[in-house]
C-alpha positions as a Python dict, from the first residue, in 0.01 Angstrom:
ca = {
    (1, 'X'): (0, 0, 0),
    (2, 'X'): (-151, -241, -208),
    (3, 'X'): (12, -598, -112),
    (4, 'X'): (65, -702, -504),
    (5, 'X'): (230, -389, -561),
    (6, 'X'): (459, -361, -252),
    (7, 'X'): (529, -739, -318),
    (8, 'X'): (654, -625, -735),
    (9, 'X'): (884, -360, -554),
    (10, 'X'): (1054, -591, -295),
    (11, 'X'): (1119, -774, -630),
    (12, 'X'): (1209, -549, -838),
    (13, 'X'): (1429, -262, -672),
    (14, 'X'): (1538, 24, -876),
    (15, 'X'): (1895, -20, -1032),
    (16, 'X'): (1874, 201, -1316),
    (17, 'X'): (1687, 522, -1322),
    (18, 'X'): (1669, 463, -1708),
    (19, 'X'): (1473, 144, -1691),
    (20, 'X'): (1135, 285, -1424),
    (21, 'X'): (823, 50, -1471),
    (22, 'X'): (485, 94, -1395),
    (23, 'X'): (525, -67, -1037),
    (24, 'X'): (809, 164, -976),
    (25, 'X'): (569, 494, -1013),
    (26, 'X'): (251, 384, -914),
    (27, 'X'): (46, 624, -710),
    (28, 'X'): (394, 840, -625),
    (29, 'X'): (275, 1158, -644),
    (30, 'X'): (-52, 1109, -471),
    (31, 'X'): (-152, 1369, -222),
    (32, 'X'): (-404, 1515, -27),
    (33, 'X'): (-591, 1559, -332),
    (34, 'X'): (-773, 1335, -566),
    (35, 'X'): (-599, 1085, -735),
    (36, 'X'): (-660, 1122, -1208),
    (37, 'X'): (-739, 734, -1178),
    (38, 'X'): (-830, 443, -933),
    (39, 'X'): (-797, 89, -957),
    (40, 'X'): (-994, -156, -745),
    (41, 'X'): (-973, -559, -814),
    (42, 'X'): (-1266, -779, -767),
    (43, 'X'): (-1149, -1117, -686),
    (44, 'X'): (-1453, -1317, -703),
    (45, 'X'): (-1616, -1595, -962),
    (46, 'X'): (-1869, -1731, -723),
    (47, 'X'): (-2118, -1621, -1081),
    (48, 'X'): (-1923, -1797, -1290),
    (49, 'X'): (-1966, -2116, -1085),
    (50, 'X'): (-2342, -2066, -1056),
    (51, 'X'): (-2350, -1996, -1437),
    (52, 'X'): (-2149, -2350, -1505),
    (53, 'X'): (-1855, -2129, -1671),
    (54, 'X'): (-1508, -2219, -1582),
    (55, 'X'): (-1384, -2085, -1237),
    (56, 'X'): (-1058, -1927, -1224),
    (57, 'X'): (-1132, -1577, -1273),
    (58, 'X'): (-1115, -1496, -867),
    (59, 'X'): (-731, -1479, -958),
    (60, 'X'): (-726, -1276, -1246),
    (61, 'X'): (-692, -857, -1087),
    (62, 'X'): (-340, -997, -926),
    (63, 'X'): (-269, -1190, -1207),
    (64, 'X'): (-343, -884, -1477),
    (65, 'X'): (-117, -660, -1234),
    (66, 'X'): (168, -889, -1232),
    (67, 'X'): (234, -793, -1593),
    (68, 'X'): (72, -436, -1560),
    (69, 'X'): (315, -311, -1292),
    (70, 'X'): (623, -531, -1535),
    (71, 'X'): (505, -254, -1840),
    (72, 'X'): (741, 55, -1941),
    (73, 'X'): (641, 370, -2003),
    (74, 'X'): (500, 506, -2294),
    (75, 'X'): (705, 760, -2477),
    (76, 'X'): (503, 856, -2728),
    (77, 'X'): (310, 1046, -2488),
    (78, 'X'): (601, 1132, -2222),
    (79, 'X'): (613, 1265, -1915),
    (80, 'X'): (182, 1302, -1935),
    (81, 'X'): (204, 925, -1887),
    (82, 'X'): (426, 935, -1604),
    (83, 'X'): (224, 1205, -1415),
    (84, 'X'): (-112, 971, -1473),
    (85, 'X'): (39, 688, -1350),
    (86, 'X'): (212, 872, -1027),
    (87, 'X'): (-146, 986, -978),
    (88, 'X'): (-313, 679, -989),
    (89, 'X'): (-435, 519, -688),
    (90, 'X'): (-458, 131, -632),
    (91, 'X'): (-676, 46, -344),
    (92, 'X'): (-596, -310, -390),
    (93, 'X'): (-907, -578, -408),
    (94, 'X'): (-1221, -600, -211),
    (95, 'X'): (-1200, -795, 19),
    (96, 'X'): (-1453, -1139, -45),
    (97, 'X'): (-1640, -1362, 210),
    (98, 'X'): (-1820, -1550, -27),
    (99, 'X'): (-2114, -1373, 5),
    (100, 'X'): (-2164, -1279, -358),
    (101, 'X'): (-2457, -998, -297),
    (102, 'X'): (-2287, -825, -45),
    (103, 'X'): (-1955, -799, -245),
    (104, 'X'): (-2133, -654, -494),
    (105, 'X'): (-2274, -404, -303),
    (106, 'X'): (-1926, -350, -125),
    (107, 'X'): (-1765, -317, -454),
    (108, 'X'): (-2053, -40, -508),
    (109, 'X'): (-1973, 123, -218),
    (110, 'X'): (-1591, 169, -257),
    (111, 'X'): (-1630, 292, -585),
    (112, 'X'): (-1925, 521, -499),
    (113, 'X'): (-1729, 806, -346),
    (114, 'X'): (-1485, 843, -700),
    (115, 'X'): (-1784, 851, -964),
    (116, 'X'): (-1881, 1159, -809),
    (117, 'X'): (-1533, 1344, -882),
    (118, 'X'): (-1326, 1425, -1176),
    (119, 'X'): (-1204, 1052, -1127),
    (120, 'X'): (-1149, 781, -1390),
    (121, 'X'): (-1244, 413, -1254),
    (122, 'X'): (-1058, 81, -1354),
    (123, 'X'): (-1207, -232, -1199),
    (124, 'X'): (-1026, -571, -1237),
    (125, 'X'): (-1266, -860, -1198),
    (126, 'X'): (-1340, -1183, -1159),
    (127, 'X'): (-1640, -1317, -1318),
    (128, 'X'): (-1862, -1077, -1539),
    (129, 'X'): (-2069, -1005, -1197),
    (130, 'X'): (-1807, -789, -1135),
    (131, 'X'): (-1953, -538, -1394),
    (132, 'X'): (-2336, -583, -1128),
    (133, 'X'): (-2142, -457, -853),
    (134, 'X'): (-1977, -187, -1088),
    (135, 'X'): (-2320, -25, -1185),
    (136, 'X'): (-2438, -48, -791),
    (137, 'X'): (-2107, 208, -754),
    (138, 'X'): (-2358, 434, -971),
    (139, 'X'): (-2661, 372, -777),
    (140, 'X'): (-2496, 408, -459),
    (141, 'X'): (-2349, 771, -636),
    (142, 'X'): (-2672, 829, -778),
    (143, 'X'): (-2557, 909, -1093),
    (144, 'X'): (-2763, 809, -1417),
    (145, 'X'): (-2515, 577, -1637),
    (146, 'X'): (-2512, 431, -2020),
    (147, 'X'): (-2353, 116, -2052),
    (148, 'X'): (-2099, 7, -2330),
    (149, 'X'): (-2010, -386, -2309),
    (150, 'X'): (-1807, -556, -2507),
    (151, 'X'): (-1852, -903, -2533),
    (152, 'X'): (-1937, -1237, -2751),
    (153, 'X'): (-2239, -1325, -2504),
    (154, 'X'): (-2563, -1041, -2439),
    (155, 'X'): (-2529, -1139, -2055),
    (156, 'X'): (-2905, -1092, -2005),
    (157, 'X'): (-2968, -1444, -1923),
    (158, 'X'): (-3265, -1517, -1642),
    (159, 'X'): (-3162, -1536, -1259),
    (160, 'X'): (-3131, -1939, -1101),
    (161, 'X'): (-3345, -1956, -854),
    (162, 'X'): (-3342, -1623, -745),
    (163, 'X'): (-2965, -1565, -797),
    (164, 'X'): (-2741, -1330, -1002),
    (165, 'X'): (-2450, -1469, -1182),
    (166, 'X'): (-2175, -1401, -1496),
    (167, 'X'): (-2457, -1451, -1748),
    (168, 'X'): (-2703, -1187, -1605),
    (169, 'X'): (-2541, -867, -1490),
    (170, 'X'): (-2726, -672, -1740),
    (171, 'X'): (-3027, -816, -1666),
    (172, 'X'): (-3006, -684, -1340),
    (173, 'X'): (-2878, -353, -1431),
    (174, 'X'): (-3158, -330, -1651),
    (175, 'X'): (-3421, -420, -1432),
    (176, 'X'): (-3248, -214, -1130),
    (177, 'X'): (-3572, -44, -965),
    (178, 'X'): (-3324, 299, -973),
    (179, 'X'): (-3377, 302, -1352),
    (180, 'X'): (-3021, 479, -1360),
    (181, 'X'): (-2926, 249, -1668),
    (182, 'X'): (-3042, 479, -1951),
    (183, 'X'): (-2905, 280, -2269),
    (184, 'X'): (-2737, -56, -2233),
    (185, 'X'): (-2549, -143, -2600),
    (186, 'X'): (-2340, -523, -2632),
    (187, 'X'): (-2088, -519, -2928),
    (188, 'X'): (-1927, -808, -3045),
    (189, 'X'): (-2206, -1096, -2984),
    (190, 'X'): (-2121, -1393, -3150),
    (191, 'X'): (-2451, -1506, -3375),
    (192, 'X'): (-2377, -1858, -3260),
    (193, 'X'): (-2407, -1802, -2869),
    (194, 'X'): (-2666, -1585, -2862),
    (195, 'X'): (-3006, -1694, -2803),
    (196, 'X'): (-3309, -1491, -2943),
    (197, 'X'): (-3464, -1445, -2660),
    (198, 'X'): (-3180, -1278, -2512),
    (199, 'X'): (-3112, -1038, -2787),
    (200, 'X'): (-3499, -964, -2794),
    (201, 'X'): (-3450, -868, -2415),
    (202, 'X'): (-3227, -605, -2458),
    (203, 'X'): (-3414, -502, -2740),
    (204, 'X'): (-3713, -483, -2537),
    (205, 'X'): (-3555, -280, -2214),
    (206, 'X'): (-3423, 11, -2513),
    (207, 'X'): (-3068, -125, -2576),
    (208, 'X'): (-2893, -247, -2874),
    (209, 'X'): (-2597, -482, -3015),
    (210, 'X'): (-2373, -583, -3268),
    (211, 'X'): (-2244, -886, -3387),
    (212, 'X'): (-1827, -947, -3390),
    (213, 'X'): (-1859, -975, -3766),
    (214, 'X'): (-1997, -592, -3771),
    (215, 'X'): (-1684, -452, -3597),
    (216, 'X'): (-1385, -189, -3772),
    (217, 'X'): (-1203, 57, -3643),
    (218, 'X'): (-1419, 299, -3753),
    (219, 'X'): (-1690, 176, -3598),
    (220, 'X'): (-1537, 165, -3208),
    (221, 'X'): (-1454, 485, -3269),
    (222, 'X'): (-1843, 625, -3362),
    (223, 'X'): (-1935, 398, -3032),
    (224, 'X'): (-1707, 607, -2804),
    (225, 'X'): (-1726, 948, -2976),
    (226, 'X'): (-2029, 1089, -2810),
    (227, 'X'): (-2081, 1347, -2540),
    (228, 'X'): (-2225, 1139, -2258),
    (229, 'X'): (-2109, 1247, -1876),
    (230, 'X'): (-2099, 901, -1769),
    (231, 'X'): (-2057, 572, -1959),
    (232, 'X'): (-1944, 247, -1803),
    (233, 'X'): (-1743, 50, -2067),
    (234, 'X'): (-1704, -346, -2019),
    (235, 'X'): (-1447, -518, -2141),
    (236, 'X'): (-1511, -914, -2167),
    (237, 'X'): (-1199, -1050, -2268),
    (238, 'X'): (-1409, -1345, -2390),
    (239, 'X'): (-1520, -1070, -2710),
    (240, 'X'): (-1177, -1172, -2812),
    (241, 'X'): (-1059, -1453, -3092),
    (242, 'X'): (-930, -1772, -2860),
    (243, 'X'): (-658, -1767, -3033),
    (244, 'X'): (-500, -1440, -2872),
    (245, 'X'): (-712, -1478, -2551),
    (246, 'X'): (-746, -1858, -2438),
    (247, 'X'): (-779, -1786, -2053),
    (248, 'X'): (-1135, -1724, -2002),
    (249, 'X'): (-1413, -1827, -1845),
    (250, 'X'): (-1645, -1860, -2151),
    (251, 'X'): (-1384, -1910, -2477),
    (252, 'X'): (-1529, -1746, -2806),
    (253, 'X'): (-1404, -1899, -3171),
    (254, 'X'): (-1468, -1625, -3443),
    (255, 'X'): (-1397, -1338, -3177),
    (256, 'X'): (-1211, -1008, -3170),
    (257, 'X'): (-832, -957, -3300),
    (258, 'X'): (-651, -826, -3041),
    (259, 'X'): (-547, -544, -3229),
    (260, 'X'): (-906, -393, -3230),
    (261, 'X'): (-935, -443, -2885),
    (262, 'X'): (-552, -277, -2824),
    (263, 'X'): (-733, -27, -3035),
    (264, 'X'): (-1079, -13, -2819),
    (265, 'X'): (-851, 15, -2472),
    (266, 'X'): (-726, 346, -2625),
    (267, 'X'): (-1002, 522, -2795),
    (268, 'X'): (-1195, 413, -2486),
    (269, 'X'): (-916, 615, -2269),
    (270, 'X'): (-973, 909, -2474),
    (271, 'X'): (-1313, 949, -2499),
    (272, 'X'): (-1433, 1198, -2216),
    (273, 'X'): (-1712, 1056, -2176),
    (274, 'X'): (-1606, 708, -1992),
    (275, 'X'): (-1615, 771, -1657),
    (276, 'X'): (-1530, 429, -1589),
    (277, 'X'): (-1412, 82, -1702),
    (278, 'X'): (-1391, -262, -1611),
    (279, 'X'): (-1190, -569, -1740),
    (280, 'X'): (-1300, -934, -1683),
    (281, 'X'): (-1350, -1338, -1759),
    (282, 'X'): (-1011, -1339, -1750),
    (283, 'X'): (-888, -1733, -1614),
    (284, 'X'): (-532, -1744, -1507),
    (285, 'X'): (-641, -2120, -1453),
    (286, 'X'): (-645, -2218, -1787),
    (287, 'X'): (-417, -1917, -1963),
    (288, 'X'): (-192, -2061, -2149),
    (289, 'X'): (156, -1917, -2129),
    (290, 'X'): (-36, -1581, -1924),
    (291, 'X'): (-148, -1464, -2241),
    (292, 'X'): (-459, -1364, -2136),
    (293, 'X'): (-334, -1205, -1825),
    (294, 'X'): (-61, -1024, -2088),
    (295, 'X'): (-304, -894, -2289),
    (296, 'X'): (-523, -777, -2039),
    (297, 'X'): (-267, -581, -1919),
    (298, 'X'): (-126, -447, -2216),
    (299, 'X'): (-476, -322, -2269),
    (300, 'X'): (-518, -153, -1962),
    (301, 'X'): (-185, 21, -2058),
    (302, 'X'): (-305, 143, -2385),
    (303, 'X'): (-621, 266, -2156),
    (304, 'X'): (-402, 483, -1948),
    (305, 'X'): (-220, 607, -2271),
    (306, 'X'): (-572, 738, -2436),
    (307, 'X'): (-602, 869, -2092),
    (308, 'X'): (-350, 1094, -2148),
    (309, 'X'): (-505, 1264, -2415),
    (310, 'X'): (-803, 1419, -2219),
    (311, 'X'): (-769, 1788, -2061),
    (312, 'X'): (-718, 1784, -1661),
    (313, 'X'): (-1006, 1977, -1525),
}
């Protein structure tokens, strides 16, 4: 068993059948089959430090589980929510050695095996590096992948010396000698952080972006309504206003209202075509009151409850 989840039910034993939590249910029905969902953490910010952001983030996947395995059920949607989250499997976090490369690929390879099935993937970073080792999952898989990242910075910014970090995932994914990144879109760019260059790059390598002031309902829901096998969505929690979302690595004035993100999280969930998703920049270092943490897990709640709404092949 996962240790953060084992620890949450020595902590919280069951007195009232009424009252079950997310913690309480969590991967109880698995069996020899597959599990509907997996969640993997990725404790790391080593790119954060070599991208002079604030480090922190290595805490965050325990820190957004705290409060994820705390949630209720949803009963709007019933006992379909119950039965994904008794079906969803939480391998815990990969392990670190402060080797950033190879946890990357490690991250890769314990995802690998999943992209394959009828699985959904949730991955909990750390730094936005996380979302490099994500995409090697794909490679490893061999499965050809569109990118959908959310966030107030492009993340194509030039290696140092050599080296990945949180400001060049995409880069890398881009550039990946596999060419399994077929379209690479970033929505919610702030047009003061942004440098030309950087948006020019992504225009150059076939992808696109929007700015946070370009952003409705309407139009997160034309991003995710498409019928793609496989798209990887990103969630920056940095994409979101500072004043909801404080605890990040890289804090963004002008950003996101929560509410479109709690919005995002379940269209995202919905739309068949996400095959998998990762959450990150979250700092429980400098997250005031947990919000951050809070909403990060609120929003991977409100993933599992779009979830819901897809058929079971």
């Amino acid at each position: 068993m996962n240790p953060a989840l084992g620890e949450f039910r020595r902590k919280n034993l069951l007195k009232d059948p009424d009252d079950r939590r997310i913690g309480h249910l969590l991967g109880c029905a698995l069996g020899d089959g597959l599990p509907r969902v997996v969640i993997v953490g990725f404790p790391c910010d080593e790119g954060v430090r070599r991208n002079g952001g604030r480090i922190g983030a290595s805490e965050a996947p325990d820190a957004i589980r705290k409060h994820f395995y705390r949630l209720a059920l949803d009963q709007e949607t019933g006992d379909g929510f119950e039965s994904l989250v008794e079906n969803t499997l939480d391998l815990g976090n990969v392990e670190i050695s402060g080797d950033l490369e190879a946890a990357q690929t490690e991250l890769g390879r314990s995802i690998a095996g999943y992209l394959g099935e009828d699985v959904v993937l949730v991955v909990l970073g750390g730094g936005h590096e996380t979302s490099y080792g994500h995409f090697l999952g794909y490679v490893e898989a061999g499965i050809p992948v569109e990118i959908l990242n959310w966030d107030a910075h492009a993340d194509v910014r030039p290696l140092e010396e050599g080296l990945g970090h949180s400001g060049s995932p995409f880069r890398q994914v881009l550039l990946h000698p596999s060419g399994l990144c077929h379209s690479y879109r970033v929505v919610g760019l702030q047009r003061h952080s942004n440098a030309p260059s950087h948006l020019a790059f992504v225009c150059e390598h076939g992808g696109s972006f929007l700015f946070s002031d370009e952003i409705s309902e309407k139009r997160i829901s034309q991003l995710l309504d498409s019928g793609r096998e496989s798209l990887l969505v990103s969630l920056d929690m940095d994409v979101v206003d500072q004043s909801f979302a404080p605890g990040v690595s890289a804090p963004a004035v002008g950003g996101l209202a929560q509410d479109l993100i709690l919005g995002l999280a379940v269209s995202a969930g919905k739309s068949p075509g996400v095959k998998s998703f990762d959450l990150v920049e979250v700092n429980p270092w400098v997250d005031e009151s947990e919000r951050t943490s809070r909403l990060a897990a609120v929003t991977l709640w409100k993933f599992l409850s779009g979830l819901v709404h897809r058929p079971v092949r």
